[in-house]
C-alpha positions in Angstrom: -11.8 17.0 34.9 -10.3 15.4 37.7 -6.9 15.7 38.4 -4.0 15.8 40.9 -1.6 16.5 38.8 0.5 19.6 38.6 2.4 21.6 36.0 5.4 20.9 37.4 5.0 17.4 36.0 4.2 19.0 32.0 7.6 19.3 30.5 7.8 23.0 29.2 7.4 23.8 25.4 5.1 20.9 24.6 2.2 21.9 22.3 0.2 18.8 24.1 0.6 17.3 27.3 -1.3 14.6 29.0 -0.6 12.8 31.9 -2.9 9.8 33.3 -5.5 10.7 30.9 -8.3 8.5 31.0 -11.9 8.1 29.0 -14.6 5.8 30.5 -18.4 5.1 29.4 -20.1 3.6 31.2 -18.5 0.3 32.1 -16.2 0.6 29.2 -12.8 2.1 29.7 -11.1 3.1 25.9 -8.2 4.1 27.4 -6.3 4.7 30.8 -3.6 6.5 32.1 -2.2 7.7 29.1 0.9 9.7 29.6 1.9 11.8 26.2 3.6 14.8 25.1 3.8 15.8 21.4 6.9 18.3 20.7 6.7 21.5 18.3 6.8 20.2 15.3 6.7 16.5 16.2 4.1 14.0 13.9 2.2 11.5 15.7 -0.2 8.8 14.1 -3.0 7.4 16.3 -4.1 4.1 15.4 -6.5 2.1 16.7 -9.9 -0.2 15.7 -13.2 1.3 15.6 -14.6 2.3 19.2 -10.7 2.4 20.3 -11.8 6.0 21.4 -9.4 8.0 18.7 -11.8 10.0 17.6 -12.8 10.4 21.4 -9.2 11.4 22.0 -9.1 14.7 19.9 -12.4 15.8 21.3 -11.0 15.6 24.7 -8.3 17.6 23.5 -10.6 19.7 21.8 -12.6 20.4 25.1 -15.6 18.6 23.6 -15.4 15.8 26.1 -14.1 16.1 29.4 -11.8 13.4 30.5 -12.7 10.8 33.5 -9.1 11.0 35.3 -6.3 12.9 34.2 -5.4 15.9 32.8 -4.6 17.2 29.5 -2.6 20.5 28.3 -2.4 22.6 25.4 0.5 25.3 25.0 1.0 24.8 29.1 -3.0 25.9 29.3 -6.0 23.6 30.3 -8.1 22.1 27.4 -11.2 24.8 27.0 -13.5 24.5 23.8 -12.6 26.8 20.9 -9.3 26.7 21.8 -7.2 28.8 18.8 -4.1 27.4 19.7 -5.7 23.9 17.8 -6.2 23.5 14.3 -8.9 20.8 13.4 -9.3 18.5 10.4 -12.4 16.9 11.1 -13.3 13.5 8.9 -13.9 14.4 5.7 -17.6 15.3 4.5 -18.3 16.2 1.2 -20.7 19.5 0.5 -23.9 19.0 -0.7 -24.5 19.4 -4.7 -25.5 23.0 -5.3 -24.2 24.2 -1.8 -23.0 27.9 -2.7 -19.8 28.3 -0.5 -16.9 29.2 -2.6 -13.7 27.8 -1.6 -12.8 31.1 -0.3 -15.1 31.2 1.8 -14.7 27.8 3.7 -11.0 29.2 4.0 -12.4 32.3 5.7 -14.5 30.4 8.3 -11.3 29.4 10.0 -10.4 33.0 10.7 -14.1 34.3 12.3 -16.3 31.4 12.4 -19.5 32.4 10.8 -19.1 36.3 11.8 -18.2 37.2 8.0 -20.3 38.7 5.3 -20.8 40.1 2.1 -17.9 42.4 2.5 -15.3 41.1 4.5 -12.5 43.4 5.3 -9.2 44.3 3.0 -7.3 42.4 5.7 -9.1 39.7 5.6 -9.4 38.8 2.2 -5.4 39.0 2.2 -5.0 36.4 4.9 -7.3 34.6 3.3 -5.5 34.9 0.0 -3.1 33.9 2.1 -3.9 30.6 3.3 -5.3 29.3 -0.2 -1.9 29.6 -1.4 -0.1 28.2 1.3 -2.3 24.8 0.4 -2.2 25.3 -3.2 -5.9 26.6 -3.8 -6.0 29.6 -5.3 -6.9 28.2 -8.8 -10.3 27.5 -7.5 -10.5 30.5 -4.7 -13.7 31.4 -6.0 -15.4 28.1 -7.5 -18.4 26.9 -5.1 -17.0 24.1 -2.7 -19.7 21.6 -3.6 -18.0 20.9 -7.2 -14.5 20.4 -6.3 -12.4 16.8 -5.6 -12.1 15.0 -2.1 -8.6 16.0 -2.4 -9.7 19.6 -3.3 -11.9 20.2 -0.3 -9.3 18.4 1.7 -6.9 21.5 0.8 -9.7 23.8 1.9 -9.9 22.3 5.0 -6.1 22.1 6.1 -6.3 25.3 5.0 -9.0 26.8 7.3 -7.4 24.4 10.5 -4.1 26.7 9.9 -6.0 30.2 10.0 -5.1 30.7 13.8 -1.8 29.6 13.6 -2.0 27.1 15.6 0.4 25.3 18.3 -1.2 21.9 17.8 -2.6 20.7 14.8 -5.5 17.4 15.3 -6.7 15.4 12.1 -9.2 13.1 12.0 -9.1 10.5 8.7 -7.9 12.6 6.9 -7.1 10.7 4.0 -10.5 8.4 4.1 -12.0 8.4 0.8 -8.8 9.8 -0.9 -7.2 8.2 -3.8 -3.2 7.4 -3.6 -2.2 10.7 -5.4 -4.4 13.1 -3.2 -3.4 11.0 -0.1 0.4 11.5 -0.8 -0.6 15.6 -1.6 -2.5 15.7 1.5 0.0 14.3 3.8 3.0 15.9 2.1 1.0 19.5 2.5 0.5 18.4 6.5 4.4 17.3 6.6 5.2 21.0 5.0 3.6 22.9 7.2 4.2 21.2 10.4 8.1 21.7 9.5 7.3 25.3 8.4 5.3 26.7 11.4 6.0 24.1 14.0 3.0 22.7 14.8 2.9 19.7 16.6 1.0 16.8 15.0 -1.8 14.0 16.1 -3.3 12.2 12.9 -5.5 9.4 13.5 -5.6 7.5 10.6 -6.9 3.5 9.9 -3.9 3.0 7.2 0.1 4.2 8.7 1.7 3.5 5.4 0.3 6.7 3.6 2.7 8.6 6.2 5.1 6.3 7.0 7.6 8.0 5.9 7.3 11.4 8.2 5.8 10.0 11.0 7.8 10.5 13.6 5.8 8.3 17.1 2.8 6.2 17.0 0.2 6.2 19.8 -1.9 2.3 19.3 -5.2 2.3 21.0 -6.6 -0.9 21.6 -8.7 -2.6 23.9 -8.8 0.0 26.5 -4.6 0.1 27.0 -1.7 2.0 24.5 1.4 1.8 23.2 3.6 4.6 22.4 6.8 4.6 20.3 8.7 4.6 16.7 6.9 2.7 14.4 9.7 0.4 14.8 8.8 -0.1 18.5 5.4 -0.3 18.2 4.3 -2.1 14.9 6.0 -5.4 16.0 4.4 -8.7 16.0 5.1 -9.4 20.1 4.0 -6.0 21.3 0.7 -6.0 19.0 0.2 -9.5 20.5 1.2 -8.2 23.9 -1.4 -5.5 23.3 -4.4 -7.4 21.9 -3.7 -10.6 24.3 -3.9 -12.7 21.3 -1.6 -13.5 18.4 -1.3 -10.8 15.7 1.6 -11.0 12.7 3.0 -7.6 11.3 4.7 -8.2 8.4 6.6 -5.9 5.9 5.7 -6.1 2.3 7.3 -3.8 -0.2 7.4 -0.8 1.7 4.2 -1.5 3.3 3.1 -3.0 6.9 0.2 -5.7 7.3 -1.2 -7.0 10.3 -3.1 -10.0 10.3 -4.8 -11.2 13.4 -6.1 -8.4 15.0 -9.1 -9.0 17.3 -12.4 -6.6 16.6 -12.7 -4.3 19.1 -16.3 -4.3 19.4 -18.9 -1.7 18.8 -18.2 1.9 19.5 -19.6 4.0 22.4 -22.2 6.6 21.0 -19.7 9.4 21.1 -17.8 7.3 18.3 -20.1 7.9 15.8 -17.1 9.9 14.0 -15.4 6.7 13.2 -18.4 4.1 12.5 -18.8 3.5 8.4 -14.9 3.5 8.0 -13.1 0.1 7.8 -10.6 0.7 9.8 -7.5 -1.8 11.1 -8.3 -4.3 13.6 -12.1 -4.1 12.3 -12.2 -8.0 11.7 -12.4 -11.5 13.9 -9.2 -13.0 14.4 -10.2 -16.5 12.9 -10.6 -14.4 9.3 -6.9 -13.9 9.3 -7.1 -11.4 6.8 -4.4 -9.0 5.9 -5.1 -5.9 6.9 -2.7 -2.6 5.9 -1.7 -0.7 8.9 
């Protein structure tokens, strides 16, 4: 990772710092000297189209994918894979019919990776315990993952990304394919526990107005520059249109944002794959003008 930056310029306590961090492919630049530091217990959306390099972002972070320029701090540490200071949410995938892991089990995977067995330890089936409870899954501790909801094995999931404790706390969609109610549970369990432990928060998501409400800073990813700020600051009509170089509206709708306007951003770089099926805002030609949620 090239850098020639040093830790003086980190400010002390941040669960994530970055400073000049940039991701290139090729020819293709997602993003460029990005500059960010998330606060214990701070909530941060990333937005973005599809190919904007969100997805691309938390693996950088998660020492998946080393950065082009820059350089990127976790807990006042250099990124390094398998990191336990970072809980992960990847995108949602739903288990395979007749797949035999309990929920329990899924749970447990967060606190020794595959190294468990038949008999796992007293103190191990506590923590796990534990955890289901803290997400409200210990009704169905020991039902086989493959036959519970979306919203279920989203629970699980949360669940297993707290088992280290973690500093920082990465989710990636995790409300795609979630209905309203499980969306609001979802985010609400997320909002609880980031308060709670004081974890800071990135959560990339295609739709803000789920988590409006307890998001505290957006990051906007688009067309290889950002924008960082309140939601106020940042989903406004001149700085989207500042951001895209085109005109995009943002209009407020009962509650809710839309954008209409927004240019596509292309197709995504092969390490995007994490993001390609979703629709995603932004993911249309400007002429549609189609209103999009944000």
């Amino acid at each position: 990772m090239a850098s020639d930056i040093t830790a003086r310029e980190h400010p002390a306590g941040s669960v994530l710092s970055l400073r000049g961090a940039t991701l290139r492919f090729d020819r293709r630049t997602l993003w460029q000297g990005l500059d960010l530091d998330v606060a214990p217990g701070e909530f941060i959306a990333v937005l973005g189209a599809n190919g904007s390099g969100k997805t691309s972002l938390l693996r950088a972070i998660l020492g998946r994918q080393p950065l082009s320029a820059g350089e990127a701090l976790v807990a006042g540490e250099p990124v390094t894979a398998g990191n336990p200071r970072i809980g992960y949410v990847p995108q949602q995938k739903l288990a395979d019919e007749g797949t035999p892991l309990r929920a329990r089990d899924l749970v447990g995977l967060g606190i020794d990776g595959g190294k468990w067995g038949f008999w796992p330890s007293r103190s191990k089936r506590a923590r796990v315990d534990r955890l289901l409870a803290d997400v409200g899954a210990t009704a169905y501790a020991n039902v086989p993952v493959s036959t519970l909801s979306g919203g279920e094995q989203q629970r699980l999931r949360i669940g297993q990304a707290l088992a280290s404790d973690p500093r920082l706390l990465l989710a990636d969609e995790p409300l795609a394919s979630l209905d309203l109610s499980n969306q609001s549970a979802v985010s609400e369990l997320i909002d609880r526990h980031r308060h709670e432990r004081g974890f800071g928060v990135l959560f990339v998501t295609h739709d803000v107005n789920p988590v409006l409400s307890i998001v505290d800073r957006v990051l906007y990813l688009a067309g290889g520059r950002f924008r960082i700020g309140t939601p106020d600051e940042v989903l406004r009509s001149d700085v989207l249109s500042a951001l895209y170089g085109s005109p995009v509206d943002v209009v407020h709708a009962r509650g809710r944002i839309i954008v209409v306007g927004t240019p596509d951003s292309g197709h995504a770089p092969h390490d995007e794959h994490h993001d390609a099926g979703h629709e995603e805002v932004c993911d249309h030609n400007p002429e549609d003008a189609e209103a999009v949620a944000l």
